[in-house]
C-alpha positions in Angstrom: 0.0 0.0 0.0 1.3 3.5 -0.8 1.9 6.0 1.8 -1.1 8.0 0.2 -3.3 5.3 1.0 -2.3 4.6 4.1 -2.7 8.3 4.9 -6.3 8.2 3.5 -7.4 4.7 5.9 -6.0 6.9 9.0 -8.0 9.5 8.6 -11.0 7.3 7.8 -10.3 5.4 11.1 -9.7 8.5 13.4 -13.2 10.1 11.3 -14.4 6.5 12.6 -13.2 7.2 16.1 -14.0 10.8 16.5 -17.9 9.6 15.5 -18.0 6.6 17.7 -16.7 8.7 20.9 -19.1 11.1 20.3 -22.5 8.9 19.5 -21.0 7.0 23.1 -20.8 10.2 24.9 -24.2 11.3 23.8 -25.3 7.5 24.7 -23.7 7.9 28.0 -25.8 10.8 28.9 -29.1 9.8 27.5 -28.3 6.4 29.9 -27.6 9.0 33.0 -30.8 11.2 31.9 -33.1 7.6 31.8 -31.4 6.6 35.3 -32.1 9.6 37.1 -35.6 10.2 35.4 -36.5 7.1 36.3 -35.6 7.4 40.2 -37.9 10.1 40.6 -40.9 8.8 38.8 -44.2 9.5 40.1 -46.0 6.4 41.2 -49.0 7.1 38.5 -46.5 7.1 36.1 -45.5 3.4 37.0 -46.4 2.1 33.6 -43.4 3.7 32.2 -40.8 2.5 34.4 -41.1 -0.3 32.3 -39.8 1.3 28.6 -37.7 3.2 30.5 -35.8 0.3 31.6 -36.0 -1.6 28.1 -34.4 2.1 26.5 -31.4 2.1 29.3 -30.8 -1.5 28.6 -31.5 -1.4 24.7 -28.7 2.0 25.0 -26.5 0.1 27.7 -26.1 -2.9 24.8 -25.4 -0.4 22.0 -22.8 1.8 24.2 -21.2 -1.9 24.8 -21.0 -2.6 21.0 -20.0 0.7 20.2 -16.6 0.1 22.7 -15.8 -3.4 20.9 -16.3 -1.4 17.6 -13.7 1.8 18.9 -11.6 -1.2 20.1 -11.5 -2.8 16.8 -10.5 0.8 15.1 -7.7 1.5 18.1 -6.2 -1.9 17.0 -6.4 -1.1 13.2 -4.5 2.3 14.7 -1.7 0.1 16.2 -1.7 -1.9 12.9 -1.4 1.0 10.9 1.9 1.9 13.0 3.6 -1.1 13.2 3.2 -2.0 9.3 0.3 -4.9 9.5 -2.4 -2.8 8.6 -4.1 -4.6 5.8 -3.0 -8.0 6.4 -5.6 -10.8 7.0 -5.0 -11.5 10.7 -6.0 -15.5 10.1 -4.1 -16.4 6.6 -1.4 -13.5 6.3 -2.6 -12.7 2.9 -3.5 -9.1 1.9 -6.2 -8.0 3.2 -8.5 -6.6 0.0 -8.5 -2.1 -0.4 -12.0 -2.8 -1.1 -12.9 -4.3 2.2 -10.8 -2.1 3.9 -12.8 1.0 2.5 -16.2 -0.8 3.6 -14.5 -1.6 6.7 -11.2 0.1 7.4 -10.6 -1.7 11.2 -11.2 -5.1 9.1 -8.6 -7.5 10.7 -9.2 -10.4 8.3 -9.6 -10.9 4.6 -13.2 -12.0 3.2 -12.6 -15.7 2.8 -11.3 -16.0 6.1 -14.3 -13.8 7.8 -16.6 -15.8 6.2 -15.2 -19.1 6.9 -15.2 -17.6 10.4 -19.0 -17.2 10.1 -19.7 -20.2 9.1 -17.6 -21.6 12.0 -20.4 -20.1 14.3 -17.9 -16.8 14.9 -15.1 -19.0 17.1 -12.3 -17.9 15.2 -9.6 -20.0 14.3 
């Protein structure tokens, strides 16, 4: 891969960052808000305690996915750094520019993602 390139799937990955920090930050908050709201509500209101609990937990689950995901684009960071950015972490084969442009924190190459799939997600 060219330095140009390289250049470009940085920027896409701290863009990715920058986005995922700020959607978890706002998430965070709207988690507090839904807490605190729902520690002060009126006993007539006791019918809504209910979807306020399924909205913090539905949030809670998408803050938690939203960390694996900022995870996932710190380690394509580190891999841009030490040189193994767009190398299939499974097979050591180059990892397609295609993929990476769908998916620029994509640690394996397409035939070894899907064989991954179809092994239930265990890895190798």
């Amino acid at each position: 891969m060219t330095d140009e390139q390289l250049a470009l799937f940085r920027k896409a990955l701290l863009d990715k960052l920058r986005l995922l920090i700020g959607d978890s930050e706002l998430l965070e908050k709207e988690i507090f808000r839904s807490k605190k709201d729902s520690a002060t509500l009126d006993i007539s209101k006791f019918a809504d305690l209910g979807t306020d609990n399924y909205e913090i937990e539905f949030d809670m689950e998408l803050l938690e996915s939203q960390g694996e995901e900022m995870r996932e684009v710190v380690e394509a960071l580190k891999r841009l750094d030490s040189g193994g950015f767009g190398v299939c972490g499974s097979c050591g084969k180059k990892i397609q520019t295609t993929r990476l442009k769908a998916i620029p924190y994509a640690k394996l190459c397409v035939q070894c993602k899907k064989a991954e799939e179809e092994n239930g997600g265990a890895g190798f």
